[in-house]
N, C-alpha and C positions, 0 to 999 in steps of 0.2 A: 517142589519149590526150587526156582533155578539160584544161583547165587547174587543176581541183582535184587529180587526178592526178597533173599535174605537179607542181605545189607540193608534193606528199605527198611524193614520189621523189625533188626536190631536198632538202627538210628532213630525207630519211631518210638522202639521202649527207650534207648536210654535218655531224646529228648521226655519223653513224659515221667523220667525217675526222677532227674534233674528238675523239673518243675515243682515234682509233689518233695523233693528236696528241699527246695527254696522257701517250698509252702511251708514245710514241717521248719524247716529251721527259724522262717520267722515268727509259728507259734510259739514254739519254744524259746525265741528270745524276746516276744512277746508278754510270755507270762515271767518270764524270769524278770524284766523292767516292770512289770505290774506289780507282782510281790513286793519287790525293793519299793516302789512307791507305798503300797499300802506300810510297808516298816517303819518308811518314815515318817509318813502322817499318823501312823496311829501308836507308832511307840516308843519313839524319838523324844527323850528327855520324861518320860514316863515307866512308873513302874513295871517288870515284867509280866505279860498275858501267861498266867497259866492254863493250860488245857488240860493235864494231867499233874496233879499236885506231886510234887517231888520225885516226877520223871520227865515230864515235856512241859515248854513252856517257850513263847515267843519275845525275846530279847533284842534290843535293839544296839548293835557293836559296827563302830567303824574298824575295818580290819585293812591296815595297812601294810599289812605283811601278805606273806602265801597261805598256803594251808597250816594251820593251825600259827598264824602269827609268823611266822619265818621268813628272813631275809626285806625287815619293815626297811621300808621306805627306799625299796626297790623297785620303783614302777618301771624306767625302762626298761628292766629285767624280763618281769613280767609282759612288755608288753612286745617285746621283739617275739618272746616266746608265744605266744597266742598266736602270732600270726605265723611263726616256721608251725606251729601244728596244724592249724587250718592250711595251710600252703600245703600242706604235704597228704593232709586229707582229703583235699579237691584233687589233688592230683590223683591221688588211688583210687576216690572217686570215679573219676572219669574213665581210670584204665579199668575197673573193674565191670568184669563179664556184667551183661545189665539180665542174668538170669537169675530165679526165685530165690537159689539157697543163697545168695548171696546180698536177701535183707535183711538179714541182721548185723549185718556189716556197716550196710547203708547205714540204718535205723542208729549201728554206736559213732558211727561219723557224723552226723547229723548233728546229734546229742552231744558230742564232746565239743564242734565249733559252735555252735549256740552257746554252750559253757563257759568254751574260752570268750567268747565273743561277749558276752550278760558282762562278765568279768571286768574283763577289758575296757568295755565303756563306761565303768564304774570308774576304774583307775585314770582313766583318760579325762573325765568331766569330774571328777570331786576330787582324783588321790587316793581313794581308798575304795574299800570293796563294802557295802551294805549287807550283813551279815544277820540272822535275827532269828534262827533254830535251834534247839537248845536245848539236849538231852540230859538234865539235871541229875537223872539215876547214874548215869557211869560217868559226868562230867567232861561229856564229850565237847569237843569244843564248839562254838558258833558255828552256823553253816547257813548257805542260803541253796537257793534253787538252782541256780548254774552249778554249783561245786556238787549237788546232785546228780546232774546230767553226767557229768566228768566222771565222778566216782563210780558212775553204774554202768557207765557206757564203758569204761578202761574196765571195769571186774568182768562185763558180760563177754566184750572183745576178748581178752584172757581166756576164760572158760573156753567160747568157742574154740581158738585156735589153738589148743590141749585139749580138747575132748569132741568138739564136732567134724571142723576141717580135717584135710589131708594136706601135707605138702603139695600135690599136684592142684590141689584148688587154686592155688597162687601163682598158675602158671602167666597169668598178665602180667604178675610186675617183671619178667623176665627182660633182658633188654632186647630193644627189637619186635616187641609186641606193641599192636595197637599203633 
């Protein structure tokens, strides 16, 4: 394969990573605005849904703070912040080799701007974050389905790079590359 070929084949993967990128991010901020709809049609000024009596249970909390309540009634905080993460995840995005071992990478970027993003349009159209998960056994706090993406995608991210990656993996964000 001569090296015009190559370049053909890498721009042909990473437009089509970039696409099913787009795709996956709008499922997932998709069903994160779905959920939040269903919380507040169906449990908004109504009792708690229990699913599991005295350990799961779907509650309806406006959360104007961060994680777990913090720093309320900080929206532009929050909201400049959503976007330096995404801004910096589209970036590494796009620098990042468009080869196999490096979906899971995609896959926790994806998942964390979708998170930030579900988030954000909460804070941005009501002020607050629609919250309505609710692990009653250890009193974990409210959660919805974007601060799911986040939480899984930031722990899986970690894991990976202490125990899967090598430093040389990262040679794209090098300056001068790409």
């Amino acid at each position: 394969m001569t090296e015009t070929q190559k370049n053909v084949s890498i721009t042909k993967l990473s437009t089509g990573g970039c696409i099913l990128a787009v795709l996956g991010f709008a499922a997932a901020l998709f069903l994160d605005q779905f959920t939040k709809y269903l919380a507040v049609s169906r449990l908004k000024d109504k009792a708690a849904f229990v699913l599991i009596d005295g350990v799961f249970e779907l509650r309806y909390l406006e959360n104007r703070g961060a994680a777990f309540g913090m720093l309320e009634d900080m929206q532009f905080v929050f909201v400049i912040g959503a976007l330096i993460v995404c801004a910096v995840v589209c970036f590494l995005y796009v620098r990042m080799p468009s080869e196999k071992k490096y979906m899971p990478l995609r896959v926790c970027g994806v998942l964390l701007c979708a998170g930030a993003i579900g988030n954000l349009i909460d804070r941005v159209r009501l002020g607050y974050v629609i919250d309505f998960f609710y692990f009653r056994l250890i009193d974990f706090p409210i959660f919805n389905v974007a601060d799911c993406y986040v939480v899984v995608s930031c722990i899986v991210f970690a894991v990976l790079i202490l125990f899967y990656y090598k430093d040389s993996d990262f040679h794209f964000l090098s300056v001068g590359n790409k």
